[in-house]
N, C-alpha and C positions, 0 to 999 in steps of 0.2 A: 517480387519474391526472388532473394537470389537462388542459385544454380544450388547451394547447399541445403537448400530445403526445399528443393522440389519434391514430390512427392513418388515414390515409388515407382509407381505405374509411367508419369511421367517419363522421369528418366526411363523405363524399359523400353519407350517406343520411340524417344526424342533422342536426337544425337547426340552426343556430350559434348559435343565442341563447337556445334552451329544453332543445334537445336531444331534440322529438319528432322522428317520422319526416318527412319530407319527401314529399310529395305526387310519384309522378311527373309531370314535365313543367310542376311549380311554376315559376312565374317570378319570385318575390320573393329578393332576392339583396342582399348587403351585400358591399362593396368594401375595403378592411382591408389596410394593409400591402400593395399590389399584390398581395394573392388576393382574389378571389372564391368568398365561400360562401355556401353556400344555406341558403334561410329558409324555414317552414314553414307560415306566413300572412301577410298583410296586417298582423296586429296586431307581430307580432314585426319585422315589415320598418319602422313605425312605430315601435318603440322602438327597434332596432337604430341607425336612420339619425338620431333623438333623441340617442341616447347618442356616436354619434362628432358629431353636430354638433357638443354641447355641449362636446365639449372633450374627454370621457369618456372617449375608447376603451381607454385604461388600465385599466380594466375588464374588459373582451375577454383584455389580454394576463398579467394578473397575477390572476386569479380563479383558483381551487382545483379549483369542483367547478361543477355546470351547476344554475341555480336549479329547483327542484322544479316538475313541473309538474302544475298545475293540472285538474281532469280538464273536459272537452268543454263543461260547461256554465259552469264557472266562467271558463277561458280568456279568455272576450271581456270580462269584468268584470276581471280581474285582468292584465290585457296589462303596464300598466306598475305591477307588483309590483317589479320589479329596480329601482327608483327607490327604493322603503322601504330599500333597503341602509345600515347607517351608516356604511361605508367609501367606499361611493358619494357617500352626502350630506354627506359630512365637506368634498367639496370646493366645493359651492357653497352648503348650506345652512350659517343662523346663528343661534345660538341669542341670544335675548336675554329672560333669565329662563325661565319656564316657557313658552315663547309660539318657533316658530320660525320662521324669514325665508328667503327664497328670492326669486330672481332671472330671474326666466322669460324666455326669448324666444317668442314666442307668430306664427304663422304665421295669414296671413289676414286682419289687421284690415286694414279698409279707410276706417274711416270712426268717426265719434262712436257711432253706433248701436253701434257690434262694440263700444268699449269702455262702454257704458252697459250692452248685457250680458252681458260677461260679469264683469264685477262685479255687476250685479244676479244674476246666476246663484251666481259663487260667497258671495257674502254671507250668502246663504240657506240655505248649508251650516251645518252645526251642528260646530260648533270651529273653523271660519277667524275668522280678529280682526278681521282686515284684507284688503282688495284694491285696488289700483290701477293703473292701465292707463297707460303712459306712450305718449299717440296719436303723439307725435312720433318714436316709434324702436321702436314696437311689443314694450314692453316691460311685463311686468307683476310687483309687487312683491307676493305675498301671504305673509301673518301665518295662524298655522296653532296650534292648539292639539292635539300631538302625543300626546296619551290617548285627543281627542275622534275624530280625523281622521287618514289617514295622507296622506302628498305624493301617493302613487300615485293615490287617490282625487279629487284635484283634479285630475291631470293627464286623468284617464278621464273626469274632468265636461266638462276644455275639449274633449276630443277627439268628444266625446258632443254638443255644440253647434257641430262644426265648425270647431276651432281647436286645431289641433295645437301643442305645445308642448315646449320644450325646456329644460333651462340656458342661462341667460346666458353667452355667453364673446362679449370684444369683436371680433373678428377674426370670428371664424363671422358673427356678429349682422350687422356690416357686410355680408360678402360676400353674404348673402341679399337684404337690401333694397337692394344694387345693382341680383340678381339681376331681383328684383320690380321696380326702376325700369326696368330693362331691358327686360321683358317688357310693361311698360304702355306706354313707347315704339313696342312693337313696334303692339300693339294699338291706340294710336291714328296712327299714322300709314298700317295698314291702312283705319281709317274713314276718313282725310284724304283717300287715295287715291280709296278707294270715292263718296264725297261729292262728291269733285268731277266725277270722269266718271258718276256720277248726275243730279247737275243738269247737265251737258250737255246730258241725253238729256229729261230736263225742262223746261229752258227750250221748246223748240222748242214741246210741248205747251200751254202755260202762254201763249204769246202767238200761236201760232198762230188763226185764225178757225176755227167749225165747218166741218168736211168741208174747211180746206185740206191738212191732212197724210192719206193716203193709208191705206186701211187697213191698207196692208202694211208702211208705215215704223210705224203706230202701234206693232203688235203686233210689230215688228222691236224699238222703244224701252222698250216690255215688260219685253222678255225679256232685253233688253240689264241692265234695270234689274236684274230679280229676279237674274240672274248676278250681280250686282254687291254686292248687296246680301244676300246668304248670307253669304258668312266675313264680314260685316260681325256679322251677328245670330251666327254660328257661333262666330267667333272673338275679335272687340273685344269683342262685347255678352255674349260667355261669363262674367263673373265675377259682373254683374249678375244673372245666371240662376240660379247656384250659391250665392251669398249670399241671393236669396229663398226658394230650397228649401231652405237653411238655417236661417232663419226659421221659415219657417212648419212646418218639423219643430218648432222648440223652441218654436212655438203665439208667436212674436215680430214684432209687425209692425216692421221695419227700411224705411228709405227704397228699400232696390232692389226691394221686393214692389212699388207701384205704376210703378215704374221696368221693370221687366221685363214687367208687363201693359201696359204701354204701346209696348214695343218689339216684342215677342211679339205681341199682338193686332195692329198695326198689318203686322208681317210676313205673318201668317198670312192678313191681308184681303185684304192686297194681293196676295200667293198666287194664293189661289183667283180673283180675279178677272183673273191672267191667265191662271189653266187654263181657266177656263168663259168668259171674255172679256164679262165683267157685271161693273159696281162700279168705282170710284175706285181707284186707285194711288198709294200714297206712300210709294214706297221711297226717296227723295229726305228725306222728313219720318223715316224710318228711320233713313239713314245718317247725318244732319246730327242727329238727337236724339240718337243714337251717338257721334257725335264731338264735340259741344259738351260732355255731361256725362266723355267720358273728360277730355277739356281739363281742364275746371273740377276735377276731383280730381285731375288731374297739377297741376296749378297750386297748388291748394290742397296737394297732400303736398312738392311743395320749397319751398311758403315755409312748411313747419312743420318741413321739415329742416332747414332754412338758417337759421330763428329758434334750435332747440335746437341746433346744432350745436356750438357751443362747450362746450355744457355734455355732449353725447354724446361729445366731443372727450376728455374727464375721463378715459372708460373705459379709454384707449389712453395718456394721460399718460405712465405709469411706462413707464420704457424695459424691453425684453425681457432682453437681460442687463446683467450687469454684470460687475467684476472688482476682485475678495476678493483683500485680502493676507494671506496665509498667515501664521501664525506664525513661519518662516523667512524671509518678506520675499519670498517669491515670490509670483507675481502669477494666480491661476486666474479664468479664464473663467468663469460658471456664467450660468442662469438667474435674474433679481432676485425671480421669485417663494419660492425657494429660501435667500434672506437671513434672516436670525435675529437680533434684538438682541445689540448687542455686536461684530458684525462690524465689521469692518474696510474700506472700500473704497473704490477709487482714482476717482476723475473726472475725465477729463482734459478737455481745454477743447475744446468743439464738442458733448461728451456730456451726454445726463440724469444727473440724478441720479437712484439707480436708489428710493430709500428714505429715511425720516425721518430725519434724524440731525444729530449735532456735528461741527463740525470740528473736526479733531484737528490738521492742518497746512494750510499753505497759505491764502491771500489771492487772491480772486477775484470779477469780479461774474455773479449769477447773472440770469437771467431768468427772473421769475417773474410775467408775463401770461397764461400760462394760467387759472394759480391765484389770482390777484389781481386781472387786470384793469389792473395798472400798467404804462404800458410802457416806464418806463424801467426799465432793470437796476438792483439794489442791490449794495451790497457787502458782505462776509462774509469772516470773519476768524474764526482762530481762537476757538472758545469758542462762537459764533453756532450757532444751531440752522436747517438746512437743510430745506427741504419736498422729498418725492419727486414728481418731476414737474420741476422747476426745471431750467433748461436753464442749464449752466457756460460762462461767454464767454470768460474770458483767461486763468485759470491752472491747473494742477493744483491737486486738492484730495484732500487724505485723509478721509474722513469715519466716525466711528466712527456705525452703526446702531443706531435707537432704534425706528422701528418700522417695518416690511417688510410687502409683500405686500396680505391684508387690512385690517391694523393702520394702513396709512398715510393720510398726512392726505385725499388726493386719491382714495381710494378710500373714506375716510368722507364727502366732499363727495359723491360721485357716488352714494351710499346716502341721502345728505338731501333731493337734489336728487328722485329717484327718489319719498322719505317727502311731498314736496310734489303726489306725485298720488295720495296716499293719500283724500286727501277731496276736495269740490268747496267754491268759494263757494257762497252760496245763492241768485244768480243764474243760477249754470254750473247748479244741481241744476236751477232752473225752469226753465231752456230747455230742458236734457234732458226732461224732464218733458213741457213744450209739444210738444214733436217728435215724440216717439212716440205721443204722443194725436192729433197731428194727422194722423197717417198712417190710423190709424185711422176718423175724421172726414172724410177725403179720399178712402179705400173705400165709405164710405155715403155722401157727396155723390155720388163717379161714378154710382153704381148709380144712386140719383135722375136725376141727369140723362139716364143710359140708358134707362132707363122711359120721362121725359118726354117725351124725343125720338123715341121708337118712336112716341109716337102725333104728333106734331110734323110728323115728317119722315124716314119711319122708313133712308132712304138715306143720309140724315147722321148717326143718332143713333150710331153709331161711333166718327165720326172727330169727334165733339162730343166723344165721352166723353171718347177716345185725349186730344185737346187737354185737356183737366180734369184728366187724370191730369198731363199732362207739365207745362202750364203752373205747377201749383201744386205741384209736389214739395218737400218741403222740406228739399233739400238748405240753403237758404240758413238759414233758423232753424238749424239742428245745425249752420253751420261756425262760426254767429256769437260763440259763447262762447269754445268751444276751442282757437278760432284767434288770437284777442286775448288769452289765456293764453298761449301759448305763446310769441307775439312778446314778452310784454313780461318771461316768464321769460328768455329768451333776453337779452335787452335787460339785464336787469338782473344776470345772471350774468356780459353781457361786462364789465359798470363793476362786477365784486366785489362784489354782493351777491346771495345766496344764499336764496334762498326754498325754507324744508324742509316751509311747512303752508301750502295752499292758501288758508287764511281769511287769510294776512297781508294778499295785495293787497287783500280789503275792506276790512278792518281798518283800513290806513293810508290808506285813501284815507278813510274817514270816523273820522279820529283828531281829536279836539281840544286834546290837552295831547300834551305828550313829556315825558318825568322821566329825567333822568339822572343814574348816579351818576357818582361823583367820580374816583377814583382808577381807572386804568385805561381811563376812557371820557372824559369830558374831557380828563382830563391823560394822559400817555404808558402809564405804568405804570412805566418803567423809573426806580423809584425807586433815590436813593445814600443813604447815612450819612454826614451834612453833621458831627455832630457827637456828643460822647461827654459829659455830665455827671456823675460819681461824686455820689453821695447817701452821707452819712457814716452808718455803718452803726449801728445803736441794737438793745436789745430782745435776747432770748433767741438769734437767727440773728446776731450779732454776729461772732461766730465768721467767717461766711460775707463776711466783707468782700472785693471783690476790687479789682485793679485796671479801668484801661480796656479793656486789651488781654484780659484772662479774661472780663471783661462782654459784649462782643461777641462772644467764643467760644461764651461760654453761650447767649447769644442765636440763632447762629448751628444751634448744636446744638439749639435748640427749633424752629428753623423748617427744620429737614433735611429733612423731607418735606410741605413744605409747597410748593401752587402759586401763593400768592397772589402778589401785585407785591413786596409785602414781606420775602419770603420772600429774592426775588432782592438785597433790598439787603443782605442780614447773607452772599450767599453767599463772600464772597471773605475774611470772617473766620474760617471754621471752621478749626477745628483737630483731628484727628482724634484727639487725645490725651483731647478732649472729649463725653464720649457721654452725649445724654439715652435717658430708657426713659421708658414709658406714656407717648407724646406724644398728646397730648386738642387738639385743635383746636376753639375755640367760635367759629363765624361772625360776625363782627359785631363782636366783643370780644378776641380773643385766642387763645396759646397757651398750653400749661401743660406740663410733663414732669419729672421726677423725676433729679435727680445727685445723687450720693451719699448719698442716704438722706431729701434734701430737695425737696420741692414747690415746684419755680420756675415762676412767671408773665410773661408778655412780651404787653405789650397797653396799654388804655385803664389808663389810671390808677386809676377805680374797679374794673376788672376783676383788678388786677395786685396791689391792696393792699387792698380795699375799701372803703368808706364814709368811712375816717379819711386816704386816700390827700391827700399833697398834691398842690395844683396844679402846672401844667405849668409850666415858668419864664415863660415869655414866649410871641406866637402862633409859630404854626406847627405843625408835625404833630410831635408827641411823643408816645415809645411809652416806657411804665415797665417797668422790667426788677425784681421784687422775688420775695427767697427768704421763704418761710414767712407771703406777706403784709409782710414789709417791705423798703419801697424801697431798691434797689442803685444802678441806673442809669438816666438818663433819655439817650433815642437822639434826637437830630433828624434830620427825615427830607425830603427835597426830592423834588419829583416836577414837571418839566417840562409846561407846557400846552399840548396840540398844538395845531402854526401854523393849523388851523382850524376851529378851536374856535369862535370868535369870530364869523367868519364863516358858519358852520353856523348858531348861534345866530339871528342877524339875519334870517338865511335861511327858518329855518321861523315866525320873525314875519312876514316877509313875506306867506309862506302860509297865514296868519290862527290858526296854531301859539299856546298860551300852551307857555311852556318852564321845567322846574321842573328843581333840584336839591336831592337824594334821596340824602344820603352818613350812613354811620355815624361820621366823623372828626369831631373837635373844633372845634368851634364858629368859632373862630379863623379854622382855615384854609380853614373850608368859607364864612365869610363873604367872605375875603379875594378868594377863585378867582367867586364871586358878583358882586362887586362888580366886580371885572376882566369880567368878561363880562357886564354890566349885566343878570346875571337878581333877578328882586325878587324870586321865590317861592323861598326855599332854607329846607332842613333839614339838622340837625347832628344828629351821636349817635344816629342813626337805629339800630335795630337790624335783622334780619331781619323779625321778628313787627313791630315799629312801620312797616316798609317795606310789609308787606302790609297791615295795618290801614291806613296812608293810602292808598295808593290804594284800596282798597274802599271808602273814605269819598270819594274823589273817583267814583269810579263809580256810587253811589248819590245823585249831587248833577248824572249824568248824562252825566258827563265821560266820553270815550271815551279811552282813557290808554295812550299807545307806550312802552315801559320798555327803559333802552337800558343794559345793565350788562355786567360781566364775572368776576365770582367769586362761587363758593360760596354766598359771603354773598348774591348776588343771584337766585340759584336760586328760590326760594318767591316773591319780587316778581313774576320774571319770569313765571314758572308764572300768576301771578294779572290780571296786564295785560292789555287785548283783544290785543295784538299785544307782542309781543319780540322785541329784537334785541340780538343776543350779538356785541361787538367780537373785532377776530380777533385778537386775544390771549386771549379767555377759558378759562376752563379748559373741560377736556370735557365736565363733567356742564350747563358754562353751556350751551354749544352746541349738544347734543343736547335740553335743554329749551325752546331759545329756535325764535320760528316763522320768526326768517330769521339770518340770518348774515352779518355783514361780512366778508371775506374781504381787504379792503382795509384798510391805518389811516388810510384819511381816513373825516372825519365827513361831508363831503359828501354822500357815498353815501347817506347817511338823509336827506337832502333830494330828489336824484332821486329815490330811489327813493317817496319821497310824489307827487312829480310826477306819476311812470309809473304809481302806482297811481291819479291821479285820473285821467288820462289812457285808464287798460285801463276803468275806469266808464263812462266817458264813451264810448267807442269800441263797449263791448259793449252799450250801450243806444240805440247808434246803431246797431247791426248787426242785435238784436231790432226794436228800429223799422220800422225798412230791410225786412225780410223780412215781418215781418208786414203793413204797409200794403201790400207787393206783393203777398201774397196773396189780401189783402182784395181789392183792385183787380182783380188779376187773371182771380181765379175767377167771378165772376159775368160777366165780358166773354166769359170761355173758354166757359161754360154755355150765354151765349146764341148762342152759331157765331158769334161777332165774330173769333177767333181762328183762324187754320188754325194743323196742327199743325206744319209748320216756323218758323213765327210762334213757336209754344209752346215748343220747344224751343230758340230761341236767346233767349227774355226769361225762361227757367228757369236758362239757363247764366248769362248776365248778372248774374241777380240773385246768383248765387253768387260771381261773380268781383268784382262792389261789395264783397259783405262780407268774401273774401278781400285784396281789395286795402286798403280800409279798416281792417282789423286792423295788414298790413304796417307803416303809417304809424306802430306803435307801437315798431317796429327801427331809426327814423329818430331821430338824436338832434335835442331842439328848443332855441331860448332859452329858460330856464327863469330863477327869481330867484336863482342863480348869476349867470348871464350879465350880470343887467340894470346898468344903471349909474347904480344910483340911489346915492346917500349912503345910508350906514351910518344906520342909526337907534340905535345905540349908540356913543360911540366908544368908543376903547380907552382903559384907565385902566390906567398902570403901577404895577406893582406896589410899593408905598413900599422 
């Protein structure tokens, strides 16, 4: 019997989610469809309300039978078992070879420390690959090796450290960390409150003479305070208290352990010395340490929302439905997650496009700024391939589906984007590193200084300490990396370029060469077939003679499933009459596939005929078409230079760049496109293996090498470069190997984006600076009672809001050697 016809009673005394008995006068309940049904612990009320956040509760309504349970001891270890499901994880987990992928939203992080560990926690697990913590949207990406490890068992690790977690669904994810914005609003505007009719009651104390305020107004001001100053420690200062018991269960020192001894002690003294009426009061240095650090991490979490935002913006892209033409030409509504290759479906103007795809009918321009960064609209025509996510301006459009749902371009950007918090640079790693050692370090200086001052002046050695703790916390060290990451992904996602590995921004900021290839990344890609030469046919395959018109069919038919740029120039020749088999694709040199009983080649001329192959007529880009090894036909081929090319070039000279090109094509026309863009270091006939052998030869001579390509053929360079960049036309397997992504077709972008990365260098060694010399400074002034502790607590907020505010600077666009307006150091040389 499934779960949906159980019977009444049934369900009144059985769990809804295990199916034990139900405790009487349980209070743990799940909401479902306007019923409410009862749950039979805490752990089941945590997976229950897990599984409809994520999107899940499809689960609840279409399940069979009730998962097995567990007996008493195993229970709290296997809670979230109903996650191992594969009908469950079919809809958020991804397999990518034997290694699988998931999507978490993760409850609780607050800060650098939460995600330093719980990646250092899961990492340590035996069969996770990977972990990555996205701090800006509280999202975590982890890689799982599913023989070694099951999903359940990571989610029972985060939950087991204090971090409840969930699937990703974009709609849920939002509405929580509004939820959380909401409720830290509340929280600090409690302290705002509290703080200032505290120092009211303050002041008067504070400049009063001895014995002018009255004993009865004193202890009136007291008690005023301590009232005041309760929901401040109760309610504001509640998260700090719960993330140190969090810690220090999982034996972790985190920044709110001496955060919360400092707020805590400082309550508890001031306390007791209004109950016994002995001892100093500073529930004023309370409420005002209370509300500076809630500040500074409200401040600090909208500008890491507002930096990523564009890029969490991705998850929501694809529009909710869309509408499918039927076979009949009728028009249905549906879900766009529900789309399939090969559909059919209408976009009328004002609408997203719901999915990847061709236009089948219709002329319109779309807007595609989200996903590019361009903000003018382009236009699209018949034939044109559309992005899901692209917003339709002026016309209806038909569009036949290529790929939906997961599969589309905007949900693999938002998967790379995600892949680029998979690691740290090894800057981010050291200040991680510094922070948590310094917390530690800052626990054994207080205690020293407590000792010291016991015998010092043992009425101050307190609120000496309290000041040490609070002046030196180091919130400011842990926001300094994070936060200049974030801005400047952010920054560089809105101008279309895509950072999917966190070592690119080192990388490019200490790049010394760039290598580019030819086709495709200099020039457009969108190669034509300028011309046709018949070769008079000789030798044994004589037989095989054809005209013009069959030469480009054949050729066309060899390059059918083919992604190159080349591919695209033979497509408007085929002829379906014309069918290759065993089509062999060799990178770098050619195709090859078999008609009619014979072995045809389409490529470099020695590849096509070998060793005895003639030359090419004249320069330019010529591909040899030859059956059985001999020549049929020679293709000319034309390939457009993008308008800034030229200007890119100049550009990253500017930036004390050398600029090299690094093409497989012939000599000719690799010299030609050289010499038009005045680069002196070019290579011709390059192969795949000669493309990695040089740069390893440049990187052994010390060169720090950017490789900026887009096919197949550039796969293994890219892979071998300190930094890669896959133009946004490259094929898939470029793009998923490369460590950032253009999303844009201008070249420029690879000049900001060096900018921005010398820029994030520059900023986050301003920020470590910045933080540590304030420490430095700091603490021995706090040690010696130079400091009172509301002094402490606003040059601790301070210093955090310097290095939040200093990071921001990196969302600011600047003049960069775009802008400048100096003369060209090359001019332009027209093409003869």
């Amino acid at each position: 019997m499934s779960v949906m016809e159980q019977s009444p009673a049934s369900v009144a005394i059985g769990c809804y989610h295990c199916g034990n008995p139900v405790p009487d006068g349980a209070p743990w309940r799940l909401t479902l469809d306007e019923q409410v049904h009862p749950l039979c612990c805490p752990g089941c009320e945590a997976v229950a309300h897990a599984i409809v956040a994520g999107g899940l509760a499809g689960y609840y309504r279409f399940r069979t039978e009730l998962p097995e349970r567990p007996d008493e001891a195993q229970a709290r270890a296997e809670t979230w078992q109903v996650f191992d499901d594969p009908a469950l994880q079919s809809e958020f987990v991804h397999a990518d070879g034997d290694e699988l992928t998931a999507t978490l939203a993760v409850d609780g992080i607050t800060c650098a420390a939460c995600a330093w560990l719980i990646e250092h926690r899961l990492n340590a697990l035996d069969g996770v690959t990977s972990s990555a913590v996205n701090l800006s949207h509280h999202r975590l990406q982890v890689g799982w090796d599913p023989a070694r490890i099951a999903l359940s068992q990571l989610l029972a690790e985060l939950a087991a450290i204090g971090y409840s977690a969930q699937p990703y669904e974009p709609d849920q994810a939002a509405q929580r960390l509004r939820q959380e914005e909401r409720m830290g609003v509340r929280r600090l505007i409690v302290a705002a409150v509290a703080m200032m009719q505290v120092m009211m009651f303050s002041v008067p104390i504070y400049v009063s003479a001895p014995g002018e305020l009255s004993a009865n107004f004193l202890a009136l001001f007291h008690w005023l305070s301590f009232a005041l100053a309760t929901p401040v420690v109760l309610f504001s200062a509640a998260p700090f208290f719960r993330n140190a018991l969090r810690d220090l269960r999982t034996r972790t020192l985190g920044m709110d352990v001496p955060v919360s001894l400092a707020i805590g002690g400082a309550y508890l003294a001031s306390g007791y010395a209004v109950l016994s009426g002995q001892g100093e009061v500073y529930f004023d240095s309370v409420s005002m340490f209370t509300f500076f650090l809630l500040f500074g991490r409200y401040i600090e979490m909208r500008a890491r929302r507002r930096s990523g935002h564009s890029g969490n913006a991705l998850a929501g892209v694809l529009p909710a439905s869309a509408v499918r033409l039927e076979a009949d030409g009728a028009e249905r509504v549906l879900p766009a997650n529900r789309l399939a290759p090969g559909d059919r479906v209408l976009v009328r103007p004002g609408h997203g496009v719901p999915a990847d795809g061709m236009i089948e009918d219709g002329t319109s321009s779309l807007d595609e700024s989200m996903l590019t960064g361009e903000a003018q609209p382009v236009t699209r025509g018949v034939g044109d391939a559309v992005t899901g996510g692209s917003h339709n301006v002026d016309s209806p459009l038909v569009v036949r589906v290529t790929h939906a749902g997961r599969e589309a371009r905007a949900t693999a950007i938002l998967d790379l984007t995600d892949r680029a918090f998979a690691s740290r640079p090894r800057i981010a790693e050291l200040a991680s590193r510094w922070a948590h050692l310094f917390v530690l370090r800052l626990l054994v200086v207080s205690a020293g200084v407590a000792i010291a001052w016991t015998f010092i002046d043992p009425s101050r050695a307190l609120w000496v300490t309290l000041s040490v703790l609070v002046v030196t916390c180091p919130c400011a060290l842990a926001l300094a990396t994070p936060t200049a990451l974030t801005a400047s992904h952010g920054r560089l996602r809105r101008r279309g370029v895509l950072i999917t590995r966190a070592h690119a921004l080192e990388g490019l900021a200490q790049a010394t060469r760039v290598v580019f290839d030819k086709t495709g990344t200099l020039t457009t890609g969108r190669m034509t077939l300028t011309e046709t030469r018949l070769v008079d046919a000789a030798g044994p395959a004589a037989d095989d003679a054809c005209d013009a018109k069959r030469a480009r069919a054949i050729a066309a038919a060899l390059e059918a499933h083919s992604e190159h740029p080349i591919a695209r120039a033979f497509a408007p020749h085929r002829d379906l009459a014309v069918h290759a088999e065993a089509l062999l694709s060799r990178p770098g040199e050619g195709v090859e596939g078999r008609l009619a009983g014979r072995t045809w080649r389409l490529g470099k001329h020695a590849f096509a005929a070998g060793t005895e192959a003639p030359a090419p007529p004249d320069a330019g880009r010529w591909l040899l078409l030859a059956c059985e090894g001999q020549p049929r036909a020679w293709f000319a081929l034309d390939d457009a230079l993008r308008d800034d090319a030229l200007e890119s070039v100049q550009a990253l000279r500017r930036l004390g760049l050398s600029v090299e090109l690094l093409s497989g094509d012939q000599a000719p026309a690799v010299e030609d496109l050289a010499r038009r863009l005045g680069i002196d270091d070019w290579r011709s006939g390059a192969s795949p293996e000669d493309k990695l052998t040089h740069i390893e030869a440049l990187q052994s001579q010390g060169e720090s090498v950017v490789m900026v390509g887009d096919g197949i053929n550039d796969v293994p360079v890219l892979a071998g470069a300190e930094v890669s960049i896959a133009m946004n036309g490259a094929t898939d397997l470029a793009r998923t190997r490369a460590d950032a992504v253009l999303l844009s077709s201008q070249l420029t972008r690879i000049v900001e984006a060096i900018e921005v990365s010398r820029a994030t260098r520059r900023i986050i060694r301003q920020n470590l600076g910045w933080a540590l010399c304030y420490n430095l400074f700091a603490l021995p002034l706090a040690a010696c009672g130079l400091v009172p502790p509301w002094l402490a607590a606003i040059g601790m907020s301070a210093s955090s809001l310097v290095v939040v505010g200093n990071a921001l600077r990196l969302g600011r666009a600047r003049r960069g050697v775009l802008d400048e307006a100096t003369a060209p150091l090359t001019p332009p040389v027209e093409a003869p």
